[in-house]
Phi, psi and omega in degrees: 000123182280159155270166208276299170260059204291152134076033182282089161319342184186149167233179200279154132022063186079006183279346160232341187304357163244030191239170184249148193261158179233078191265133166254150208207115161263115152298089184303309203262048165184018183081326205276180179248145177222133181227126194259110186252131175236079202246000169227190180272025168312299244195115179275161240228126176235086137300148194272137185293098187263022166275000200258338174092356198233117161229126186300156193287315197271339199284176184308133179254351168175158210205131172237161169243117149224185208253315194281144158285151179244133177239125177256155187200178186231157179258173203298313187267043166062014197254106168298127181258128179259101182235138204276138163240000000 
């Protein structure tokens, strides 16, 4: 999954503010995968600066906005599946 917006400093007007961010995360320290659902205005959204070329160990390795909910599960052969609802 590409991210959707890379290295975008600012966006237009009403173009992500009615959608829910979705961030993925690798957790150096256990392995795991974290996936960060953000869908109101509680909590501001830290995209990783990808102009320096340096992306912190904790930050978002990718990330999407969508209008749709999104549901995930992993499949039998280990792949994660995104599926809209």
């Amino acid at each position: 999954m590409a991210n959707s917006i890379e290295g975008a400093d600012s966006f237009p007007e009403g173009d992500i503010g009615n959608k829910t961010f979705y961030g993925f995360r690798l957790n150096p320290d256990n392995g795991g995968l974290d996936v960060e659902l953000i869908d109101d205005d509680s909590q501001a959204v830290e995209l990783p600066n990808l102009q320096d070329g340096i992306i912190d160990k904790y930050a978002y390795k990718h990330w999407v906005w969508s209008q749709n909910s999104l549901q995930f599960q992993w499949s039998s052969n280990g792949h994660l599946q995104v599926k809209i609802v």
